[in-house]
N, C-alpha and C positions, 0 to 999 in steps of 0.2 A: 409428705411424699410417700405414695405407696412401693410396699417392696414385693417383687417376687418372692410368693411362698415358697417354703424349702420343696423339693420335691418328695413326696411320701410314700412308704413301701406299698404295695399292692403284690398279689396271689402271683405266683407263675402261669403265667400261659396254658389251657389244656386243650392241647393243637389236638386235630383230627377227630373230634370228641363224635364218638355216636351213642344213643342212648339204647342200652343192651333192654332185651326182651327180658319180659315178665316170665318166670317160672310158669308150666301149662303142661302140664303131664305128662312129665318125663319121670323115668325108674330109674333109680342111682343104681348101681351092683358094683362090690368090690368082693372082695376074696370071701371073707368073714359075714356080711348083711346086706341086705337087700332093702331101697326103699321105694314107697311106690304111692301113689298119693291115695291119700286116708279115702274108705270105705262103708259105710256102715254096712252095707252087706257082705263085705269080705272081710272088715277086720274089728268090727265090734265086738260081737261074744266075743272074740279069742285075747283080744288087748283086755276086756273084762276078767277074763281069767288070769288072766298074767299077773293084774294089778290088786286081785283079789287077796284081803287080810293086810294090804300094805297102804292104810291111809296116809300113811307119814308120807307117803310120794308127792299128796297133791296140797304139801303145807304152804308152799309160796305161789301156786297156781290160783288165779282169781276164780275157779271153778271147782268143783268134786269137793269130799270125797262124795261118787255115787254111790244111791243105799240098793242099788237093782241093776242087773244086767239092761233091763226094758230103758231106763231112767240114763243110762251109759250110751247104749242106742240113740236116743232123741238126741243127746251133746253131739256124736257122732255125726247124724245125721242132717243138725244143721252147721255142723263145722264142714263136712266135706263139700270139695268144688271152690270153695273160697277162694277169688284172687288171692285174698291178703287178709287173714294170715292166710297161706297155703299152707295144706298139711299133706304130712308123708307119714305112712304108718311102717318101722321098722321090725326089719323081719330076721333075726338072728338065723344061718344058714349049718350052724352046727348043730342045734338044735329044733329046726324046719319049725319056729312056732314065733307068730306076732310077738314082739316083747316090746315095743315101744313108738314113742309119738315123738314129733319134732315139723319145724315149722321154717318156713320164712317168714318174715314179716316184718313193717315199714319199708317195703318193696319200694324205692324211686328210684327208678331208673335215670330221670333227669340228673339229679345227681349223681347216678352212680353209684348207691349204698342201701343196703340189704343186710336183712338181721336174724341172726337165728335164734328161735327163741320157742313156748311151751313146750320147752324139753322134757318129757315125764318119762323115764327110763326104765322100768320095770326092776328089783333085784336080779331076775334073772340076765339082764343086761348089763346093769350097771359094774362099773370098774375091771370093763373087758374087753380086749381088743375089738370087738366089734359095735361097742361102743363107741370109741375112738374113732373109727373111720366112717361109721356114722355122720359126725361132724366133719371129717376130713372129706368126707364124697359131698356133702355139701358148699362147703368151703370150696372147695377144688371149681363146682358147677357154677358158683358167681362169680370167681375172677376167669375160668376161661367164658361163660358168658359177655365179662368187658365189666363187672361192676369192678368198683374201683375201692371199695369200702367194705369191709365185714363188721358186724357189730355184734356184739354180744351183752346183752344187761339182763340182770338179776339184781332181787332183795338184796341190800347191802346186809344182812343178817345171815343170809344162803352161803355159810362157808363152804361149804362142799363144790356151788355153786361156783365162785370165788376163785376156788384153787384149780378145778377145771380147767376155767379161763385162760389162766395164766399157765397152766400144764401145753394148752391148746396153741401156745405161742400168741397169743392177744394180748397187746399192752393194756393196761389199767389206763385212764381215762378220767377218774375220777367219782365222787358220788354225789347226784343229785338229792338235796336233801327235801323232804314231806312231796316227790314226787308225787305220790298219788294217794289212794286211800284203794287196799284191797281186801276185802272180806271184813269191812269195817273196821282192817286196824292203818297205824299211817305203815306206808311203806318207801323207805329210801333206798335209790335203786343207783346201784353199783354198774358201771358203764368200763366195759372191753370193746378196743378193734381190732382186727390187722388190715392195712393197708396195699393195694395190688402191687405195688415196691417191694414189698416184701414179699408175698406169694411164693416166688421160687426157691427164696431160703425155707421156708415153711413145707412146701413140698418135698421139700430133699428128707429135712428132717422126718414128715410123717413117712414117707418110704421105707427110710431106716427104720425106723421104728418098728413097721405092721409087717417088714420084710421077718420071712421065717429064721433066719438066721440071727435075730433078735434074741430067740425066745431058745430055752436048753426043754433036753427032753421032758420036764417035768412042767410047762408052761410060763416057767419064770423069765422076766424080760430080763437080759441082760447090760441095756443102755436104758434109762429113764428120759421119758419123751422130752419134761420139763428140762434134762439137762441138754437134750439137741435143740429146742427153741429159745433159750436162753439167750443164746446172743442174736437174736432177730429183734427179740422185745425190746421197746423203746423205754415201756415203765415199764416199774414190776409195783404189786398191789403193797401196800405197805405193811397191810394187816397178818398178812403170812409168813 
């Protein structure tokens, strides 16, 4: 005698679904940076200079270090325009000088999920508020777009990488291990999201944060970012 099988969980419902538009030439602007999609005529020399004496930046990038302005130019060159990855070239606004590169990419809009990823920050950028909002002006452009998923992966080796993440309110996810093979060595890569549920806590949080009243006369933040995303995060990485 055959039986009715139990009945089995299945996904929730994702009523009204439309699939949000592809990133196409939009310029982020916040308080602190400016970004605007990557140029070789507009922002080659000047990101070459930024990035100049500092090969450590491009240790987990499958690309650089370049040994030429000219040789920086060509990557440039045929990186810009790209659907996917799309590139934006960041422009520090207290400073009025290119300092860094950042991207979308694994763009699906069917799904809903979009990644940000070769982040190559200059020192002069790195670990400064407009750094931050760098990611937070992107962050912000795919969920009010309609994506539904943020991702973020890095070298499972990239602490810096790592703490970022999870600074950025992204839960950990977990680590895919011999992902890939980059620069001839293996590379297992460390997987962050945050989820468009979460969004609005995430937003409060970076406001607080970039808002002026954060920071005392001397530039020091007074609330740390990782402590306002903390209770948003689902996981936290285990390794920090």
């Amino acid at each position: 005698m055959n039986s009715k099988p139990a009945e089995r969980p299945v996904g929730a419902p994702v009523k009204n679904w439309v699939s949000p538009a592809r990133p196409s030439g939009e310029t982020l602007a916040g308080q602190h940076v400016l970004l605007e999609p990557l140029s070789a005529e507009r922002h080659a020399a000047l990101l070459y200079r930024a990035y100049a004496g500092e090969d450590h930046v491009w240790d987990y990038l499958p690309y650089g270090p370049f040994s030429s302005a000219s040789q920086y130019h060509r990557w440039v060159r045929d990186s810009e325009g790209k659907a996917d990855p799309y590139f934006f070239a960041v422009k520090g606004l207290a400073q009025e000088q290119w300092v860094g590169v950042a991207s979308f990419l694994r763009i699906n809009p069917e799904a809903g999920s979009i990644e940000v990823g070769h982040i190559n920050f200059s020192p002069a950028l790195q670990r400064t508020p407009a750094a931050t909002e760098a990611i937070f002006l992107m962050m912000q452009w795919a969920f009010h777009a309609g994506y539904r998923r943020f991702e973020w992966k890095c070298d499972a080796l990239n602490g810096p990488s790592r703490r970022a993440a999870q600074r950025l309110g992204l839960s950990y996810e977990g680590v895919f291990r011999q992902a890939t093979i980059v620069k001839g060595r293996n590379r297992d890569t460390a997987w962050f999201a945050a989820i468009d549920a979460e969004w609005p806590a995430l937003k409060e949080a970076f406001e607080a944060w970039l808002s002026p009243r954060n920071f005392d006369a001397h530039g020091q933040q007074k609330e740390r970012l990782g402590d306002l995303t903390r209770l948003v995060r689902v996981a936290s990485d285990p390794t920090l």
